[in-house]
C-alpha positions as a Markdown table, in Angstrom:
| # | Residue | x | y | z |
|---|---|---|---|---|
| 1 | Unk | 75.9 | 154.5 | 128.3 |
| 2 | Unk | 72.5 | 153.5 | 130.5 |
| 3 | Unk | 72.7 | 149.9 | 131.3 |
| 4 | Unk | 69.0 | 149.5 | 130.2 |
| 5 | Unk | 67.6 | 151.3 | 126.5 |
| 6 | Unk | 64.3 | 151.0 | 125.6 |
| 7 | Unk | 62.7 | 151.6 | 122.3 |
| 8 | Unk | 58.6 | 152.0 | 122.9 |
| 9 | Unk | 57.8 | 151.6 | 118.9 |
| 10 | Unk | 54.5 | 152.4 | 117.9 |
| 11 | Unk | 53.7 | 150.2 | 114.8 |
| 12 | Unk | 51.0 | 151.2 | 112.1 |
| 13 | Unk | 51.8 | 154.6 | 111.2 |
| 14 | Unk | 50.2 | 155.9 | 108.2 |
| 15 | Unk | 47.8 | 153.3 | 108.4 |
| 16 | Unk | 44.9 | 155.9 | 108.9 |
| 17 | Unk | 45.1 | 159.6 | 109.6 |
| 18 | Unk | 43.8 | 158.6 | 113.1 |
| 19 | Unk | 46.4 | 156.1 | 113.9 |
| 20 | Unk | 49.5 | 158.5 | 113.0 |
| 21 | Unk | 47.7 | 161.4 | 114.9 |
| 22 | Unk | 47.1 | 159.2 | 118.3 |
| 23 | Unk | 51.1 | 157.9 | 117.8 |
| 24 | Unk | 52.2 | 161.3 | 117.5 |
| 25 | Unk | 50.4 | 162.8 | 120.3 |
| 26 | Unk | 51.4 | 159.5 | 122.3 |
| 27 | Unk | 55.0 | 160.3 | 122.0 |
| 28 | Unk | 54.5 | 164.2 | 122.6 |
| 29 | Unk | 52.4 | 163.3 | 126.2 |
| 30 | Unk | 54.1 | 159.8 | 126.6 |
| 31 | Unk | 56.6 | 157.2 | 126.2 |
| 32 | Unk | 56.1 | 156.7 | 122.4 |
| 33 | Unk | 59.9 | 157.0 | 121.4 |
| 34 | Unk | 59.7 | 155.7 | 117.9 |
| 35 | Unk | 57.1 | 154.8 | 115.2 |
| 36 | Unk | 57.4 | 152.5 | 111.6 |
| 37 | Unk | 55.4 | 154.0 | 108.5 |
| 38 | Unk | 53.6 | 151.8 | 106.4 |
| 39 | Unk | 55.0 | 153.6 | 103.1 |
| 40 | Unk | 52.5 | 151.5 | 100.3 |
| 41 | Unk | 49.9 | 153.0 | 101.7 |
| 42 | Unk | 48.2 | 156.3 | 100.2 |
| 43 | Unk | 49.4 | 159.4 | 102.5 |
| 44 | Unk | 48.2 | 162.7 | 103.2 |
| 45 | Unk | 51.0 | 165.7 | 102.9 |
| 46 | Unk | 50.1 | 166.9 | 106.1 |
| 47 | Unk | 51.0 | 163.5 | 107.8 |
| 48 | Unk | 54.2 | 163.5 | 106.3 |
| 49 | Unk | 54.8 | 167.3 | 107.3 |
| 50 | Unk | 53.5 | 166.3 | 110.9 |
| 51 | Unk | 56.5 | 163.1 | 111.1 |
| 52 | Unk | 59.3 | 165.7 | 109.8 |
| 53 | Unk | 58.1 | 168.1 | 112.3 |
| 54 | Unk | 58.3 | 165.9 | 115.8 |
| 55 | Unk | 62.2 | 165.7 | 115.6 |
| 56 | Unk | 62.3 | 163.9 | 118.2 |
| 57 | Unk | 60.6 | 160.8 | 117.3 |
| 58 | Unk | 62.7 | 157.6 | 115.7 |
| 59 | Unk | 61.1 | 156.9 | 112.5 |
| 60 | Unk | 61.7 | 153.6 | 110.9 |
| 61 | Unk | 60.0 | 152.2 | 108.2 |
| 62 | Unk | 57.1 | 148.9 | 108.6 |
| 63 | Unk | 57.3 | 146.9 | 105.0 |
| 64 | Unk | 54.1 | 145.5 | 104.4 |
| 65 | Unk | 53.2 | 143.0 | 101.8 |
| 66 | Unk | 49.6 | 142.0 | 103.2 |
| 67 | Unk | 47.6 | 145.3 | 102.9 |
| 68 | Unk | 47.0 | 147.7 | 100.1 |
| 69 | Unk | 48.9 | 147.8 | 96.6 |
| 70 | Unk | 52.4 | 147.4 | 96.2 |
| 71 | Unk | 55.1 | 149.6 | 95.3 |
| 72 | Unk | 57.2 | 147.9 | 92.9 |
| 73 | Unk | 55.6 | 146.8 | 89.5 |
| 74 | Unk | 52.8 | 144.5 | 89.6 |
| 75 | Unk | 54.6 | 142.4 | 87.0 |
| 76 | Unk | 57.5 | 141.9 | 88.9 |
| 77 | Unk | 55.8 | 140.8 | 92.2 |
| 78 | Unk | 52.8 | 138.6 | 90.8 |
| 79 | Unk | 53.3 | 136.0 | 94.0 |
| 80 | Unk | 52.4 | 138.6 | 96.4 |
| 81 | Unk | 49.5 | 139.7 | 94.8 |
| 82 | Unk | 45.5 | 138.5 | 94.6 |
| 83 | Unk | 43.7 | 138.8 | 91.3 |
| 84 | Unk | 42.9 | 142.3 | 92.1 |
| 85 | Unk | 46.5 | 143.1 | 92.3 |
| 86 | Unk | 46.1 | 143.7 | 95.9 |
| 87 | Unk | 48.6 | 141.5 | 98.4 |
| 88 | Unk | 47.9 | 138.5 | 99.7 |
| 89 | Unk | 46.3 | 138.2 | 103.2 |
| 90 | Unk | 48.5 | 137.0 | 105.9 |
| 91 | Unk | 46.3 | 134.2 | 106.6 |
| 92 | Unk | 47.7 | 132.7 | 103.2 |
| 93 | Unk | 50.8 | 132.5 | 104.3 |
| 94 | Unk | 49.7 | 130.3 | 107.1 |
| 95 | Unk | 50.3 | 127.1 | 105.0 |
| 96 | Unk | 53.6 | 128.3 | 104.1 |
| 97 | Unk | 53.5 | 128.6 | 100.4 |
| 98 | Unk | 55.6 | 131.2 | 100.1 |
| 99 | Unk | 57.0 | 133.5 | 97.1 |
| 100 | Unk | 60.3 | 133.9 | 96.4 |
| 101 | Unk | 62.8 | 135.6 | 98.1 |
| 102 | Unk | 63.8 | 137.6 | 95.0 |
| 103 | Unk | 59.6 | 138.8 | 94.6 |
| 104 | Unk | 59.6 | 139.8 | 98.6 |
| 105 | Unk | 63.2 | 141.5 | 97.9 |
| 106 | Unk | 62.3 | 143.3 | 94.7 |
| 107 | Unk | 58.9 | 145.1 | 96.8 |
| 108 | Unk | 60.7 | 145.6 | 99.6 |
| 109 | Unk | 63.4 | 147.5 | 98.1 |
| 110 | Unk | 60.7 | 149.3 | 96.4 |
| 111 | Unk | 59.5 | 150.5 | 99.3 |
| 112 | Unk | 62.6 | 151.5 | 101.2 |
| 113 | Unk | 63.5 | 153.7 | 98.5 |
| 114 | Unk | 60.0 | 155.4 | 98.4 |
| 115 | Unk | 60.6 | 156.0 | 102.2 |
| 116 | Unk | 63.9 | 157.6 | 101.6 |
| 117 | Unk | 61.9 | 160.0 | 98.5 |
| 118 | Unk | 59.7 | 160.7 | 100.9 |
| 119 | Unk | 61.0 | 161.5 | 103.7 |
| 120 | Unk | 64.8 | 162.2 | 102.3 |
| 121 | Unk | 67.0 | 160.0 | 104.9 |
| 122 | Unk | 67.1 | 156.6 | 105.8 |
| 123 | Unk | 64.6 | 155.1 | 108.5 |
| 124 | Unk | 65.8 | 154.7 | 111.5 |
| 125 | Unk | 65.1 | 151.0 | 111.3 |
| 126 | Unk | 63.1 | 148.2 | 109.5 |
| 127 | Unk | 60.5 | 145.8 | 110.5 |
| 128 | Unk | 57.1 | 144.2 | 109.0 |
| 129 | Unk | 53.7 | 144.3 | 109.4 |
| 130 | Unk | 52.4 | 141.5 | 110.6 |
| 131 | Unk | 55.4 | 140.5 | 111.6 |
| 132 | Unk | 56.0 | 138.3 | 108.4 |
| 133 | Unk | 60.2 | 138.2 | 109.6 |
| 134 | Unk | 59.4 | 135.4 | 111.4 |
| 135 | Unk | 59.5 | 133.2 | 108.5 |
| 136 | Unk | 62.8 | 133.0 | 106.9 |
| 137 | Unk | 62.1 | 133.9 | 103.5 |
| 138 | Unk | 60.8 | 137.0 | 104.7 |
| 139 | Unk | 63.6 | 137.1 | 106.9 |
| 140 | Unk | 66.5 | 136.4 | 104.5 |
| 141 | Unk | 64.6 | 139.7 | 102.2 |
| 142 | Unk | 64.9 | 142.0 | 105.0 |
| 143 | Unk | 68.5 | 141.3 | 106.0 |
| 144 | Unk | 69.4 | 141.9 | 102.0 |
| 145 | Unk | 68.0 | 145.0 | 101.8 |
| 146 | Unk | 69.0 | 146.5 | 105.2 |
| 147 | Unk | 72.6 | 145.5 | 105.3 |
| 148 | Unk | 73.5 | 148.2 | 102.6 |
| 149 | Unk | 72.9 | 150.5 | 105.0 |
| 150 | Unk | 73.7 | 149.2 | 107.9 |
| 151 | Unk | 70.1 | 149.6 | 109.3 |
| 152 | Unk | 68.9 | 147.9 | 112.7 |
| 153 | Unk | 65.8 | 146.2 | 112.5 |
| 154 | Unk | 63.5 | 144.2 | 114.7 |
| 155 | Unk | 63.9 | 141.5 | 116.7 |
| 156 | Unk | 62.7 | 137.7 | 115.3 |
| 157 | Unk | 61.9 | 134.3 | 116.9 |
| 158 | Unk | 64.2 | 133.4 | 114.2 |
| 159 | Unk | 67.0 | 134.6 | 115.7 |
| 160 | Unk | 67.6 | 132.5 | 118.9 |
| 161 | Unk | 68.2 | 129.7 | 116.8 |
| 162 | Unk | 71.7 | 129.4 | 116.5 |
| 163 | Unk | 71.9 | 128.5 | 113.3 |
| 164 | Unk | 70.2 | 131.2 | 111.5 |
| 165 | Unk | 71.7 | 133.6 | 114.3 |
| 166 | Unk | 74.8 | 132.6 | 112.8 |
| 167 | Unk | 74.1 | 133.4 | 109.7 |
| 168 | Unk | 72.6 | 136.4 | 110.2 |
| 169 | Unk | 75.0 | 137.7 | 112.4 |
| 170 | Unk | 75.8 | 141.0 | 111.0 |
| 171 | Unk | 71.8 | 142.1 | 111.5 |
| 172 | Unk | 71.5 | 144.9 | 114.6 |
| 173 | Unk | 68.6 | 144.2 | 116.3 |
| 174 | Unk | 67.9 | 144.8 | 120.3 |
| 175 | Unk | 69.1 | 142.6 | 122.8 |
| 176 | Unk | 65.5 | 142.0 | 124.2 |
| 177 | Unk | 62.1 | 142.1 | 122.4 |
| 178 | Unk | 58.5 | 142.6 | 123.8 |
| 179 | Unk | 55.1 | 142.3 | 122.3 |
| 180 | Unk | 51.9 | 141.2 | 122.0 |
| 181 | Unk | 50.8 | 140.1 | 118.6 |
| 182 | Unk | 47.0 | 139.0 | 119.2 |
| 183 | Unk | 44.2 | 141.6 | 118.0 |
| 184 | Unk | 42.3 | 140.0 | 120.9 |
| 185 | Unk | 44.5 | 141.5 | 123.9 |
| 186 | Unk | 46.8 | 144.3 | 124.6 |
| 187 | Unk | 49.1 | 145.7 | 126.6 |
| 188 | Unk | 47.6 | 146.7 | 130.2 |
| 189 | Unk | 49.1 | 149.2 | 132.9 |
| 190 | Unk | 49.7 | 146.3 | 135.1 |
| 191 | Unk | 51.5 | 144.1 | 132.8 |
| 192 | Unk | 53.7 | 147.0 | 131.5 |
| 193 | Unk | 54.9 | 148.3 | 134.7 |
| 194 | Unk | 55.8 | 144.8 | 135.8 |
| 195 | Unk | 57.8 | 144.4 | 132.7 |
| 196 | Unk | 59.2 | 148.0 | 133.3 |
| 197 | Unk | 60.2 | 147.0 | 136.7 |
| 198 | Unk | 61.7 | 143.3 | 135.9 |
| 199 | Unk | 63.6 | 144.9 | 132.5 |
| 200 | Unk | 67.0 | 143.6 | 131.9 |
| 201 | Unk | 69.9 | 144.7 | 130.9 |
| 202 | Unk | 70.5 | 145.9 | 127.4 |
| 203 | Unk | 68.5 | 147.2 | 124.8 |
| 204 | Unk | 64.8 | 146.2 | 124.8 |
| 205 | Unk | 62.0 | 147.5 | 122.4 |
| 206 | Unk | 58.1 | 147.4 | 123.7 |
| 207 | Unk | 55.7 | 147.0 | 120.5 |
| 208 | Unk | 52.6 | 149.0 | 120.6 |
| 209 | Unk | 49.7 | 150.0 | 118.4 |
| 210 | Unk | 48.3 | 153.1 | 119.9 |
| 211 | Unk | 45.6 | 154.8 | 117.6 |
| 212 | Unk | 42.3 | 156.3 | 117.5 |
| 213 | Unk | 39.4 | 154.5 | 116.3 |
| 214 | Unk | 36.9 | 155.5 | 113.0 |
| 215 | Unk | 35.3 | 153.8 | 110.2 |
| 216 | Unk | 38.0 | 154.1 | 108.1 |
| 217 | Unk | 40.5 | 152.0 | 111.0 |
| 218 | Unk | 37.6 | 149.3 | 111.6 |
| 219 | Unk | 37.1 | 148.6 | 107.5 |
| 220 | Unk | 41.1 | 147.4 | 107.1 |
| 221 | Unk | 42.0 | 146.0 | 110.6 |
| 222 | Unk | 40.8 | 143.9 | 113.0 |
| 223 | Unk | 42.6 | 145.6 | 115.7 |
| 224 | Unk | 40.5 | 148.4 | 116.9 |
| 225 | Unk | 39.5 | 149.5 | 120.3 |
| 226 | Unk | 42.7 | 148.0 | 121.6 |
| 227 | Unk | 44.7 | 150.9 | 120.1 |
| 228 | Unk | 42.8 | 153.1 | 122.2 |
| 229 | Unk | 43.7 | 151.5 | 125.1 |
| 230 | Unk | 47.1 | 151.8 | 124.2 |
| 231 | Unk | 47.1 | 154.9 | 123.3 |
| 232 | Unk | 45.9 | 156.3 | 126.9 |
| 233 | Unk | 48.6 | 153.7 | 128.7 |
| 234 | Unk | 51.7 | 154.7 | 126.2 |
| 235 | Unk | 50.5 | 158.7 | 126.3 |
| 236 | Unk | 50.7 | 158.7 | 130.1 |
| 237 | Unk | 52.8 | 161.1 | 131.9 |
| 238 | Unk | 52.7 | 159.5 | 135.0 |
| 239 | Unk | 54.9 | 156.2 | 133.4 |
| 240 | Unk | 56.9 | 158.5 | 131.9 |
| 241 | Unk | 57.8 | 159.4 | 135.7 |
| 242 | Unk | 57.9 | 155.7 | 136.8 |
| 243 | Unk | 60.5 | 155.0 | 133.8 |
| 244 | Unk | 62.5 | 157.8 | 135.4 |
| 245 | Unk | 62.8 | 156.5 | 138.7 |
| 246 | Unk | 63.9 | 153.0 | 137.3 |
| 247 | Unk | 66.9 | 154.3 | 136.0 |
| 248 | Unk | 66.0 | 153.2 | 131.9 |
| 249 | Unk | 66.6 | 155.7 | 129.4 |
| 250 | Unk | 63.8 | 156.1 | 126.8 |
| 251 | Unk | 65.4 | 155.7 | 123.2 |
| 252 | Unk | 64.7 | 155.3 | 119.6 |
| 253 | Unk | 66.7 | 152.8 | 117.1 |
| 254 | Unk | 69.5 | 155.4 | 116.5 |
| 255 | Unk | 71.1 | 153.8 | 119.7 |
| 256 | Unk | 72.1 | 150.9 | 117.7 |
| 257 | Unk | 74.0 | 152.4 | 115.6 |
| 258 | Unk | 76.8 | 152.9 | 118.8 |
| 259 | Unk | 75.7 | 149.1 | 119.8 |
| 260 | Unk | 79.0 | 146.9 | 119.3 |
């Protein structure tokens, strides 16, 4: 096996038509290896017909419990929901007034069985939008409902405490996680190909949002012209070549599943 994996996971699928189109076409050009799919979300049968159809791409699934409707029923999952019966924003999680574990684990079970309906298998992995794993009850919901299966999912802050990486020892993640989380910035040519040059050893994932911008894309998310950006720097051939000559071998999450 390579000494150095790495996952480039484009997040956001199926948030708009747009999005999905620039992340496939990003992995057919690029270095897009592997994409999660926002399942709550209302989908097109095309866009599920266009996933099935690039083979090649990992495709995981991004739980979400801070846009759109949930999955499960609305009575069962009252804590993550506004009046309209919409989620919560992630900004009201900011004070920490969480729901319980057994509300995030009831949606998000929900939603990892829609993805396997859907798409008939399992993902490839698991993470969440917004990255809402980074606090532990979200955390603790995840790791119940991927450990059935055995499914590898993202990498947390969380989990370089030794404590909780105790506890949570079982969970496959990668060995090295790398991403930028403001709406503000993105990822550059310059900064990726010094990360590309300085990557360690081990399995790493690079979080991206490639995606093509409309009016649909700028009335749900604040991160807009950004995923443009991205999607010209993570469609490039010419890094594709650079990752070559740096000895790394592009990868989805399936690699995990020899990890250990």
């Amino acid at each position: 096996m390579p000494s150095k994996l790495l996952i480039i996971n484009a997040d956001d699928c199926n948030l708009t038509p747009k999005v999905t189109e620039a992340i496939v076409s990003a992995h057919e050009s690029g270095i897009v290896t592997s994409t999660t799919f926002l399942i709550n979300l209302p989908m097109a049968a095309n866009v599920v017909r266009e996933l099935l159809g690039a083979r090649k791409l990992g495709l995981g699934l991004h739980l979400n419990i801070t846009l759109g409707e949930p999955v499960a029923p609305k009575s069962l999952v009252k804590n993550l929901l506004q009046k309209d019966g919409r989620f919560r924003k992630q900004a009201d999680y900011l004070e920490r007034k969480f729901p319980s574990v057994s509300e995030i684990l009831e949606e998000f079970r929900a939603q990892l069985q829609k993805f396997i309906r859907t798409f008939k298998r399992l993902p490839t992995h698991v993470d969440v939008h917004h990255h809402m794993h980074d606090y532990l009850p979200f955390l603790e919901a995840l790791y119940e409902v991927t450990k059935k299966y055995s499914l590898p999912v993202r990498w947390t802050r969380l989990l370089s405490e030794p404590e909780i990486r105790d506890r949570f020892r079982s969970v496959r993640t990668t060995d090295h996680f790398y991403g930028n989380l403001d709406p503000r910035t993105y990822w550059t040519e310059e900064v990726l190909r010094h990360l590309l040059f300085t990557l360690p050893e081990g399995t790493s994932e690079v979080m991206c949002h490639p995606g093509w911008v409309d009016d649909e894309l700028c009335s749900i998310s604040s991160l807009t012209l950004p995923r443009e950006k991205e999607y010209r720097l993570f469609g490039s051939k010419d890094l594709k070549r650079y990752i070559a000559t740096l000895g790394i071998k592009l990868a989805d999450f399936s690699c995990l599943a020899k990890k250990r």
